[in-house]
C-alpha positions in Angstrom: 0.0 0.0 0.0 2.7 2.2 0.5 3.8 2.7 -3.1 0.9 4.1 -3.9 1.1 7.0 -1.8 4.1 8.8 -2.9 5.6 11.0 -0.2 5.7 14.4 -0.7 9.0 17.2 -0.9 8.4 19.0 2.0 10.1 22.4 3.6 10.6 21.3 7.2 12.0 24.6 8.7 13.1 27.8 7.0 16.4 26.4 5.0 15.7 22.8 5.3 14.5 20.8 2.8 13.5 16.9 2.4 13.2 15.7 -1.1 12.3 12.1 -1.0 13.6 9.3 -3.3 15.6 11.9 -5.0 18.6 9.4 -5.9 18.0 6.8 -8.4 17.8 2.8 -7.6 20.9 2.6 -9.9 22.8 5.9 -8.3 22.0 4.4 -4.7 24.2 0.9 -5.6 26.8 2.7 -6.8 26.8 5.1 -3.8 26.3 2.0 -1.3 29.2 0.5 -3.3 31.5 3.7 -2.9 30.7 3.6 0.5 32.1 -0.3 0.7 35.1 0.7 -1.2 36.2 3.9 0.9 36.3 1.4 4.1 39.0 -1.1 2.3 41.0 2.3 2.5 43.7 3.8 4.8 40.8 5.2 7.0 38.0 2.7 7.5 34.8 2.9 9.4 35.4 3.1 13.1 33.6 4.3 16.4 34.6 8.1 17.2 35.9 8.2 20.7 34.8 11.8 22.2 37.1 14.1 24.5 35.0 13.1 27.2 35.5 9.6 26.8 32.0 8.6 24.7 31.7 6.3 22.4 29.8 6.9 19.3 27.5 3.8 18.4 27.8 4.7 14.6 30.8 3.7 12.9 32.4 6.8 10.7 34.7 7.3 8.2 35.7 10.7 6.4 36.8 11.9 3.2 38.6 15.1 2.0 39.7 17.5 5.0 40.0 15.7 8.6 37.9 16.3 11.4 38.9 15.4 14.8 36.4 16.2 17.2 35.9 18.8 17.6 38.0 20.5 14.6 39.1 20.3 11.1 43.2 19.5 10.7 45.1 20.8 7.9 45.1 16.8 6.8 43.5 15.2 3.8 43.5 11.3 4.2 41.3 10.3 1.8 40.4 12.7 -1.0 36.8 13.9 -1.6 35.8 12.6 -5.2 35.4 15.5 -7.6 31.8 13.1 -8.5 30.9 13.4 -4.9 31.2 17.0 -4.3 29.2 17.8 -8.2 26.5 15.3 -6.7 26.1 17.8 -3.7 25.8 20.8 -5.9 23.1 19.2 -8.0 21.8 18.7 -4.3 21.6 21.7 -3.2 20.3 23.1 -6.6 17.6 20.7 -6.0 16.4 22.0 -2.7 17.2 25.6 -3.4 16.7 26.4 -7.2 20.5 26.8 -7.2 23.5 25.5 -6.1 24.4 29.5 -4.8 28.5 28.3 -5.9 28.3 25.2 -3.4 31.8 23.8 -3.0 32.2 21.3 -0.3 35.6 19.6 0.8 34.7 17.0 3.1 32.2 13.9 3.6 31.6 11.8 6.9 30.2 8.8 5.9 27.9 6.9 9.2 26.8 3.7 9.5 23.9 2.4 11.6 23.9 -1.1 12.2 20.4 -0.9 13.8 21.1 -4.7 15.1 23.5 -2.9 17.4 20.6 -0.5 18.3 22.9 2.6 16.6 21.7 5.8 16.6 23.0 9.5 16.6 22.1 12.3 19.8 21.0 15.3 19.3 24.5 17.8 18.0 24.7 21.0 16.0 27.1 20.6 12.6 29.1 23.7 14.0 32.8 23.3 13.9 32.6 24.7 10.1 33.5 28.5 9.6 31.3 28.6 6.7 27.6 28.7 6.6 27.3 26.9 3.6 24.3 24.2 4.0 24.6 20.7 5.0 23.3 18.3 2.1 22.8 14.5 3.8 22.1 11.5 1.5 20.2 8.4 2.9 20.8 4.9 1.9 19.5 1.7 3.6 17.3 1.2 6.6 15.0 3.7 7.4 15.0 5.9 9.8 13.7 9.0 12.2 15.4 12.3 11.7 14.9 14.2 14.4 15.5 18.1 13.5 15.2 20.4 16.1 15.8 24.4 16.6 19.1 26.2 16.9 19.1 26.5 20.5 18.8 23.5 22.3 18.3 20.1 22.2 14.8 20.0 23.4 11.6 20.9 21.8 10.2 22.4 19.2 11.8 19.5 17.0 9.6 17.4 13.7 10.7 13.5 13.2 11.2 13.1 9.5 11.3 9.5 8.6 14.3 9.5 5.8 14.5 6.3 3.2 16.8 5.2 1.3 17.2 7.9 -1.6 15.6 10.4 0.0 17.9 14.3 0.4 17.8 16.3 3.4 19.6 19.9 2.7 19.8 22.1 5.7 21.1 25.8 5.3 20.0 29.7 6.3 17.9 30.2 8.8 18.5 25.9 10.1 22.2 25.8 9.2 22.6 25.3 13.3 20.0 23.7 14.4 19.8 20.6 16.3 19.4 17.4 14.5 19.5 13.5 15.3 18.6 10.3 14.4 17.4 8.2 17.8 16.0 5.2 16.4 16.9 3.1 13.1 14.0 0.5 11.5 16.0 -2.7 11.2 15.1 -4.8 7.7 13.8 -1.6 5.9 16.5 -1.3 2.8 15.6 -2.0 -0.5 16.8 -5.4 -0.9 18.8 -4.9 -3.8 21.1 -2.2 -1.8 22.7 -5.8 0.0 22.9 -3.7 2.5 22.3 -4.7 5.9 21.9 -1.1 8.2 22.0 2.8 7.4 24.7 4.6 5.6 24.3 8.2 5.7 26.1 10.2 3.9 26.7 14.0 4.7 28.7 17.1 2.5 29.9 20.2 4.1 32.2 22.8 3.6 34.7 23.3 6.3 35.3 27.2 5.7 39.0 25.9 6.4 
């Protein structure tokens, strides 16, 4: 029944934008195959330890300039793919009409394994100098997207339930505000993904 109630584009807060199922079946394999790819490389997916000693249940990997938490190092490990960057340009043209001279030069790259019950707390995106927007990419299990205000982690928030393919751009007015993702639907990927979990992928420019 599902299928034949397509979900609508939807402006979620001043800046921020859903746009469901806007990557292609054939552009999400490839992606989920990128992502499987980058992890063979000299940085793969790990769990982020925090200064305070937390342990993040998602396991992370970056591309183009480092980020250490909670700064960006004058390092590149792994280099941002020129494809990857034009693919969040289109993005943000998508949400906005334009892609305003979108540049980005870095990508964290999550995975959920909702067996393991991962999820993300809410955090502001805020150790970039520029206020460029934030264009995240869903593949996988579905999942709530909790995106709050800009400042705190409490209410007024809307739970967005993000599939795989769907685009989330957040800039202006909701460049700063509070998002997270506190529960993962195990089982929910498109079966011809393979994949088993979330991978979420997220551009920004560091301002750096």
């Amino acid at each position: 029944m599902e299928g034949l109630f397509p979900r609508e584009r939807a402006v979620v807060a001043p800046g921020a934008v859903h746009v469901p199922g806007w990557l292609s079946a054939a552009r999400q394999r490839e992606l989920v195959a990128a992502c499987r790819e980058w992890g063979r490389g000299p940085v793969p997916y790990r769990h982020i330890v925090l200064p305070g000693g937390g342990v993040m249940s998602v396991q992370s990997l970056g591309l183009g300039r480092r980020w250490v938490p909670y700064r960006y190092v004058d390092e590149v490990a792994v280099e941002l793919p020129g494809w990857l960057a034009e693919l969040g340009r289109e993005a943000v043209a998508e949400a906005y009409g334009d892609d305003g001279g979108y540049a980005p030069d870095t990508a964290f790259v999550n995975y959920y394994d909702a067996g393991a019950g991962a999820k993300m707390g809410m955090h502001q995106d805020k150790d970039e100098r520029s206020g460029a927007p934030v264009v995240s990419l869903s593949l996988g299990d579905r999942c709530v997207f909790r995106f709050g205000n800009t400042e705190s982690r409490g209410k007024p928030y809307t739970d967005v339930e993000l599939a795989s393919g769907d685009l989330f751009v957040f800039g202006g007015a909701s460049r700063f505000a509070y998002h997270g993702v506190p529960k993962v639907h195990p089982g929910t990927a498109p079966p011809e993904l393979g994949l088993r979990g979330r991978l979420n992928i997220t551009l920004r420019e560091t301002g750096v």
